[in-house]
C-alpha positions in Angstrom: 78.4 104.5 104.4 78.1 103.4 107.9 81.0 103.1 110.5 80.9 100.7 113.5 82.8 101.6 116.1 83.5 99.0 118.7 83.3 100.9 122.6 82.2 98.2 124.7 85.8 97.2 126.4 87.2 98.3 129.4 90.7 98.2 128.4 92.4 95.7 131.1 95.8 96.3 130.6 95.0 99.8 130.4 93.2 99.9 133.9 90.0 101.6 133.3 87.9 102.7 130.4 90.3 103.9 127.7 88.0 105.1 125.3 86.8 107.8 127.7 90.5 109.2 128.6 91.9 112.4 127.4 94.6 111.9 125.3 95.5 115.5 123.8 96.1 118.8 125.0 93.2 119.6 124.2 90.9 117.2 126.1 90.3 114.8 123.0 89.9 111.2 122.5 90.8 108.5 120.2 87.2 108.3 119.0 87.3 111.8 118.3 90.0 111.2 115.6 88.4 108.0 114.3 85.0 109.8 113.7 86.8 113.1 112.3 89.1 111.1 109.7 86.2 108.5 108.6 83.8 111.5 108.1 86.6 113.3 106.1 86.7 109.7 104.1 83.3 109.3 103.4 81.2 108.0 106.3 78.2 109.5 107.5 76.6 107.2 110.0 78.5 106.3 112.9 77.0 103.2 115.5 78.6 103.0 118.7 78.7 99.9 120.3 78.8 100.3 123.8 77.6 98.8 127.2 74.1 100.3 128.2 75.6 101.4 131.4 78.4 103.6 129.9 75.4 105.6 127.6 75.4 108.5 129.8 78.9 109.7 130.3 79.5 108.5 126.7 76.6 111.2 125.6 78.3 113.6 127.8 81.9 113.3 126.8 81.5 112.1 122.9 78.1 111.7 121.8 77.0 115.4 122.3 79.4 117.3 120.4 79.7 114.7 117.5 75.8 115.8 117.3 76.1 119.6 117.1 78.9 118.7 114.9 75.6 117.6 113.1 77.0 114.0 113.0 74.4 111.0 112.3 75.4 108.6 115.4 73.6 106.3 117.5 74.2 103.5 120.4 73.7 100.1 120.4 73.9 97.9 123.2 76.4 94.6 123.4 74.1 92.6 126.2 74.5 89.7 128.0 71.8 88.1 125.7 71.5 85.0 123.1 68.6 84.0 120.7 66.9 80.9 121.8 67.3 78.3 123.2 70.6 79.3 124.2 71.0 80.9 127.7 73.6 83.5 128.8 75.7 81.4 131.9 74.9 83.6 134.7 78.7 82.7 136.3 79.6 84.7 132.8 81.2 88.1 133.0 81.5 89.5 129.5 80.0 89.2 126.5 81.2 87.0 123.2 83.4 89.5 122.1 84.1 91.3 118.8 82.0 89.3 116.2 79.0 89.5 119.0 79.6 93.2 119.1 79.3 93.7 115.2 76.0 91.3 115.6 74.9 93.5 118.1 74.4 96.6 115.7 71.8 94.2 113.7 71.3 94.2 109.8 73.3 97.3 107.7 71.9 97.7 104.6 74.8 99.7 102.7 78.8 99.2 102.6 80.2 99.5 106.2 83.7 99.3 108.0 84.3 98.3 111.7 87.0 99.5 113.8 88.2 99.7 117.6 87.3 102.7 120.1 91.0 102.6 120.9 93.1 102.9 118.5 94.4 105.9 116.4 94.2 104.6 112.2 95.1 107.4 110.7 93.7 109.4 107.7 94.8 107.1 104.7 93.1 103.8 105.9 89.6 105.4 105.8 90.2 106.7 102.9 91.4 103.4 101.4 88.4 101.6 102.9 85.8 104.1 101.6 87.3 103.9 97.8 87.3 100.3 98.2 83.6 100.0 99.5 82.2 102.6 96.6 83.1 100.5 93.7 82.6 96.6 95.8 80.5 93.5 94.8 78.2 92.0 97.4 80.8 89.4 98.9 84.0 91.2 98.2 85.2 93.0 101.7 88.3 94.3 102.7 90.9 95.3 105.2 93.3 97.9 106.1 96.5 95.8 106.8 99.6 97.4 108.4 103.1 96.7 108.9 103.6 95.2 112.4 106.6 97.7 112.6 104.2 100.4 112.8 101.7 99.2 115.6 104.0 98.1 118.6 104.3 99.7 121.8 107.6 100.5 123.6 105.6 99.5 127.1 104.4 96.1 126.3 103.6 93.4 123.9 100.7 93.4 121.7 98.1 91.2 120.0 98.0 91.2 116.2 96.6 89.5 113.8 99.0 87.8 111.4 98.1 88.1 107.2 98.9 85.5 105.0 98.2 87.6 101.5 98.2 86.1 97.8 99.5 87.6 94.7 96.0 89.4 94.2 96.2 91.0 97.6 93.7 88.5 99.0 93.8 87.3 102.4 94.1 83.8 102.7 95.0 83.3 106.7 94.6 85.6 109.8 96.1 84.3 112.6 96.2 85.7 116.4 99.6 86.3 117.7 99.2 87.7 121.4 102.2 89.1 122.3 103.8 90.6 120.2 107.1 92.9 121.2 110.1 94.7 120.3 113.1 92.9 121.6 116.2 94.8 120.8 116.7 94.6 116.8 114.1 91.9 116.2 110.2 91.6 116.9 109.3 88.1 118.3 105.8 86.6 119.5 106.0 84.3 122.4 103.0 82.0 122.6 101.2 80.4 125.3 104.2 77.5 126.1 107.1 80.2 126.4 108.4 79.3 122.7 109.2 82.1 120.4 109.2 83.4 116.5 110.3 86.1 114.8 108.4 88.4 112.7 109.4 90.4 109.9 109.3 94.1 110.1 107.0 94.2 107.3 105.0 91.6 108.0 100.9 92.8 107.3 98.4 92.4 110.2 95.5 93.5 111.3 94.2 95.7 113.5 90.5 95.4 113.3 90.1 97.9 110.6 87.5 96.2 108.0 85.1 97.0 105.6 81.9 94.6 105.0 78.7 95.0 102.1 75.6 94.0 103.7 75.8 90.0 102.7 78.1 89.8 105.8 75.3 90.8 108.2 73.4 87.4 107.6 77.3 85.0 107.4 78.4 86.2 110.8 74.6 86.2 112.1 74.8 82.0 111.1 78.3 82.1 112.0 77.5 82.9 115.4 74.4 80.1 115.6 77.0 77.3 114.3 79.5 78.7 117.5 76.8 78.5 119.9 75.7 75.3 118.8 79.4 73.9 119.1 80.2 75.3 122.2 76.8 74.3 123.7 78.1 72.5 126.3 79.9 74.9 128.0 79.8 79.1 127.0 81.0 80.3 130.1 84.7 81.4 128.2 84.3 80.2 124.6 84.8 83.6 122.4 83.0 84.6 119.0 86.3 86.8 117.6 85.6 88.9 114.0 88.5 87.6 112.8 88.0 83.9 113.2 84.2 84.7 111.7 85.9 86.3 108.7 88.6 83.2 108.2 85.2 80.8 108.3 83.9 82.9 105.4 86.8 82.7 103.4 87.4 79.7 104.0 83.9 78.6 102.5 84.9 80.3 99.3 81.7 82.3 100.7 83.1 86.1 100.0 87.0 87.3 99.1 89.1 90.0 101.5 91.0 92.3 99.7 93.6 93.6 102.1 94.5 97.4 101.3 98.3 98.2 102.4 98.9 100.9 104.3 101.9 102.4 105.9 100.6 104.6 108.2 101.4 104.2 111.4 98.8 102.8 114.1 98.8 104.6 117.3 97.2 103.9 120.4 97.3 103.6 124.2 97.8 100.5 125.1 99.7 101.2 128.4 99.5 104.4 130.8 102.9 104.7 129.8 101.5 105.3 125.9 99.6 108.1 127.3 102.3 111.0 126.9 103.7 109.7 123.8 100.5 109.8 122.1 99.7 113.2 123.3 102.9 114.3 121.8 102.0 112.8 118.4 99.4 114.8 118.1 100.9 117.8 118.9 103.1 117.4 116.1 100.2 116.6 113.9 98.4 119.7 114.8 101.3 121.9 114.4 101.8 120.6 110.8 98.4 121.0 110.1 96.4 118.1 109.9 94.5 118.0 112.3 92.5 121.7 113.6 93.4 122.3 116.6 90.0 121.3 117.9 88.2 118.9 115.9 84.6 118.9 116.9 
């Protein structure tokens, strides 16, 4: 089985490129964890997606190691490019985010799972999406889904995406809610015109933690020609999200999303300020033995 990781952000609220910080005591990274529990699951293939202009220090900080580690990895490049007749707007700064990047890594011809660069999943989830992905039909995918409880950050809000699940643990809805924060007892979202919800501690979302057969490959590969062809008249900021590909899908009764319930608890860096709590984490991990002390 394959794993996608997606390394081509630069981590804005962040300030810099998160996915090639330290975050232990011992000079590790998120990724490192990500690879080490996946490969532990069951995956052994790992594509990076990263900008072509990050390759070398990511080879020297990550790549390298994961190789003598006798790892199968390889890059792939999320460009400022689109298939005809379809030109990238040169006034454009980024590319056409997170369902672009999982086109970028071209066909996969066996079960696969995508994730983030910068966020710490934990061992259960890979194991979940590996069991899952053994035993699946061509259109039946899944995701890990967490309670929102478990992936805030004391520094900030959050985006998450909000699941609507049925009584066959199918998703039905995924919805973006973009900041997402702790507010004394109660977890609220505020949207774009200052108004305000609350969400339930237990509330399932995801955090970009999926796993795909091949058959998605060519959906999100149309998927992407149908949002080019809409937005045609202006691409400068129009964005192709993963989730929004995977809510067309389901919504064309073209494949089901079985969302696998986890309560393990997401952490990442969002912030600086997450820096030291994370590191702490997993020293306490370490000490209890679940992680080696170094991993690769």
């Amino acid at each position: 089985m394959t794993l996608i990781i997606m390394a081509a952000g630069m981590g804005s609220r962040f300030g810099g490129l998160k996915q090639l910080t330290p975050v232990t005591d011992d000079g590790e990274f998120i990724i490192d964890f990500t690879v080490y529990d996946a490969h532990r699951a069951g995956f052994d293939k790992f594509i990076f997606i990263i900008r072509e202009e990050h390759e070398e220090i990511f080879e020297e900080k990550i790549g390298a190691k994961l190789r003598r580690a006798g790892l199968d990895i390889k890059y792939v490049y999320q460009k400022p490019e689109l298939p005809a007749p379809y030109k990238f707007p040169p006034e454009r700064t980024k590319p056409f985010g997170t369902g672009h990047a999982v086109l970028s890594a071209g066909l996969i011809d066996e079960p696969f799972a995508v994730v983030n660069a910068d966020d710490f999943y934990g061992r259960e989830p890979f194991s979940k999406l590996a069991s899952f992905l053994k035993s699946a039909g061509d259109n039946e995918y899944c995701m890990v889904g967490y309670r929102v409880k478990n992936t805030l950050s004391p520094n900030g809000s959050v985006s998450r995406g909000i699941c609507v699940v049925d009584e066959n643990s199918h998703l039905r809805t995924i919805t973006e809610y973009k900041k997402i924060e702790r507010r004394g007892d109660v977890i609220l979202n505020t949207f774009d015109d200052g108004t305000t919800v609350e969400i339930f501690e237990d509330q399932l979302v995801s955090m970009t933690c999926f796993g795909f057969m091949p058959s998605f490959c060519k959906g999100l590969d149309a998927l992407f020609c149908d949002f080019l062809s809409e937005n045609a008249s202006d691409l400068t900021k129009c964005e192709f999200y993963l989730p929004v590909a995977v809510q067309k899908m389901l919504d064309a009764h073209k494949a089901t999303m079985t969302v696998l319930d986890t309560h393990a608890e997401w952490r990442g860096v969002t912030y600086r300020e997450d820096s030291e709590p994370f590191r702490l984490f997993i020293r306490a991990l370490k000490e209890n033995g679940e992680y080696p002390k170094k991993l690769f």
